[in-house]
C-alpha positions in Angstrom: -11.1 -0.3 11.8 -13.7 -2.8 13.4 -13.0 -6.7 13.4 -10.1 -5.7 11.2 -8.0 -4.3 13.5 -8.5 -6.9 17.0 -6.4 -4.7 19.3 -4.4 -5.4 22.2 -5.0 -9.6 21.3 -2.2 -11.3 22.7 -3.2 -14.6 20.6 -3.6 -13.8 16.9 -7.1 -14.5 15.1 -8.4 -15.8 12.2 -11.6 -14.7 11.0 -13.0 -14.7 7.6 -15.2 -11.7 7.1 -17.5 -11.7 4.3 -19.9 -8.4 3.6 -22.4 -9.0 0.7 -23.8 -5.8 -0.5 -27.2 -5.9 -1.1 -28.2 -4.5 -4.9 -30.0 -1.4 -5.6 -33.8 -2.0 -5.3 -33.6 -5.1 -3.8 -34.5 -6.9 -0.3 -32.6 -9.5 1.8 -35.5 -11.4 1.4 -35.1 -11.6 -2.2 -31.4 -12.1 -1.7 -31.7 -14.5 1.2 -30.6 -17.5 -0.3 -28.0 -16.0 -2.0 -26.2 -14.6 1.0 -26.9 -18.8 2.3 -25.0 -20.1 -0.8 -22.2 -17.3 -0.2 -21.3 -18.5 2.8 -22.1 -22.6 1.8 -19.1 -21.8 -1.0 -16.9 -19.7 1.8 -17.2 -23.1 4.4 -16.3 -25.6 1.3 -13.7 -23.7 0.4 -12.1 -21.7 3.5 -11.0 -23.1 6.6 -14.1 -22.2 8.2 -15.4 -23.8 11.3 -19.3 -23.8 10.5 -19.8 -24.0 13.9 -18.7 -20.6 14.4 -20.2 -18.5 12.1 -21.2 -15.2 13.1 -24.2 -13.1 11.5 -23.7 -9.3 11.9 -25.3 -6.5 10.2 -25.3 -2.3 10.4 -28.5 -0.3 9.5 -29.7 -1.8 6.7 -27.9 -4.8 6.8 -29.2 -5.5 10.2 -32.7 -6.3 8.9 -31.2 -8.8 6.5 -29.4 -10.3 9.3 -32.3 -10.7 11.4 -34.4 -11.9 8.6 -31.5 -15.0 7.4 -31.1 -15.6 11.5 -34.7 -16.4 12.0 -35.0 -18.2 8.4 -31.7 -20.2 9.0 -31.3 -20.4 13.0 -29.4 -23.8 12.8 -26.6 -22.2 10.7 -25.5 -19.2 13.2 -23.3 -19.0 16.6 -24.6 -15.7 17.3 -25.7 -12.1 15.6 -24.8 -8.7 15.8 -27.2 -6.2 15.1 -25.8 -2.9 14.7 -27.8 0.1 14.4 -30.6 -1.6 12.6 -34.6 -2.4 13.3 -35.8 -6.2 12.7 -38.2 -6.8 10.0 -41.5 -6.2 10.8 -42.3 -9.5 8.2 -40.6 -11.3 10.8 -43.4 -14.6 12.0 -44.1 -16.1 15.5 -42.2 -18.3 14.8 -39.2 -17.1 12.9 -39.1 -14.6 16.1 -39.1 -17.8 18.6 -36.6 -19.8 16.4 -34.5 -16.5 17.3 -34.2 -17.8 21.1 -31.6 -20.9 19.4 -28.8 -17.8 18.7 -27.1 -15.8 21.0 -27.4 -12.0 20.0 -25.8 -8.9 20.8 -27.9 -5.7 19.8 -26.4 -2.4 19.8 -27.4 1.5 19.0 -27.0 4.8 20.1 -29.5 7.1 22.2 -29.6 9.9 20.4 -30.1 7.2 17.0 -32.6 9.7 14.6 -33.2 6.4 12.3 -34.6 3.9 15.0 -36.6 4.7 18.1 -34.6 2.7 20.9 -38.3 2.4 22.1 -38.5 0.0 19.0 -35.7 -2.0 19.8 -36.3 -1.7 23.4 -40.0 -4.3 22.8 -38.1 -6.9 20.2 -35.1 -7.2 23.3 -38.6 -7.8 25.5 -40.1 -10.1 23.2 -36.8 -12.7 22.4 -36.3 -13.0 26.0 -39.8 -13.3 26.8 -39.5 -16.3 24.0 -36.1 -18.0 25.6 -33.6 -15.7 23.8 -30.0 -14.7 25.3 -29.9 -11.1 24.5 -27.6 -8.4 25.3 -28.5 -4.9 24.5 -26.1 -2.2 24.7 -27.3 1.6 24.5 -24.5 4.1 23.6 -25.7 7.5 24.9 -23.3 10.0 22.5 -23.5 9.9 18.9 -25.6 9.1 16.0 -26.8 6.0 14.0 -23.1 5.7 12.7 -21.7 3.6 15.5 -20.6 0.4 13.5 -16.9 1.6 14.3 -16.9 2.1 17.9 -18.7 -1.2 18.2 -16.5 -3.3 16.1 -13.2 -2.6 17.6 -14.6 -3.1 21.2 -12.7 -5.9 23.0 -15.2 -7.0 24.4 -17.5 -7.8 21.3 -14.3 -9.2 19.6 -14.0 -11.9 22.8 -17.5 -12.5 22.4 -17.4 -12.9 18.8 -14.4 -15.4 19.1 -15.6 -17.0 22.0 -19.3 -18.3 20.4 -19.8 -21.7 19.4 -23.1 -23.0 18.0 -25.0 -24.7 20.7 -22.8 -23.6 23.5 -24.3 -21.4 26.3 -22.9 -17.4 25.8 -21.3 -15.3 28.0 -22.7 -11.5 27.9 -20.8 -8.7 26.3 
């Protein structure tokens, strides 16, 4: 399901999806540069455009996507936040280095985890800043979303469509 399963594409894509778990215990802060070196080995040795590389995360994840976004803004065409809160740790400035990346935020209404009042002020504050941010609400379900969002065509266009530098075009 998700980015695996591109549906109704008429021109077949490549991507190279790469999901680093994060250990027991640990933080993506902690892990930061390992996820960094992950994908420096993936571009050396994949035919990956590092132009168009794509940051995404769900729940947890999303916090370590935020945080290597805002620690590495020159590295990423865009993120996907899924169903997750950004890091309170999170500086100024990290927060207005944010403004560089294109992002797509999504979660649900009726999310238990994260108060979409919470996400509601970060959307406020990267714009405020410069940011290009898209914030889609989906009013039935839970936290669990990361399927429905995914396999929606039109994340997929957008996910294909990003380059680094290049202005986006909204979900």
């Amino acid at each position: 399901m998700g980015f695996t399963s591109f549906r109704g594409c008429v021109n077949p894509v490549t991507l190279c999806l790469c999901s680093p778990q994060l250990p027991e215990g640990q933080t993506w802060v902690e892990r930061e540069a390992d996820v960094i070196a992950l994908l420096d080995e993936l571009i050396a040795s994949q035919p990956i455009d590092p132009s168009r590389v794509i940051l995404s995360g769900f729940s947890l994840g999303t916090a370590g996507a935020w945080h290597i976004a805002a620690s590495y803004p020159g590295r990423f065409a865009g993120l996907v936040a899924v169903s997750g809160r950004v890091p309170k740790t999170l500086e100024q400035t990290q927060l207005a280095a944010l403004k560089e990346i294109p992002i797509q935020i999504f979660q649900d209404g009726k999310d238990e985890k994260l108060p979409i009042e919470d996400t509601q002020q970060i959307v406020t504050t990267l714009r405020g800043l410069g940011g290009t941010v898209d914030f889609t609400v989906l009013p039935d379900g839970d936290h669990f979303i990361a399927d429905e969002v995914y396999s929606n065509p039109k994340l997929q266009q957008w996910v294909v469509s990003q380059t680094r530098g290049k202005t986006s075009v909204a979900v």
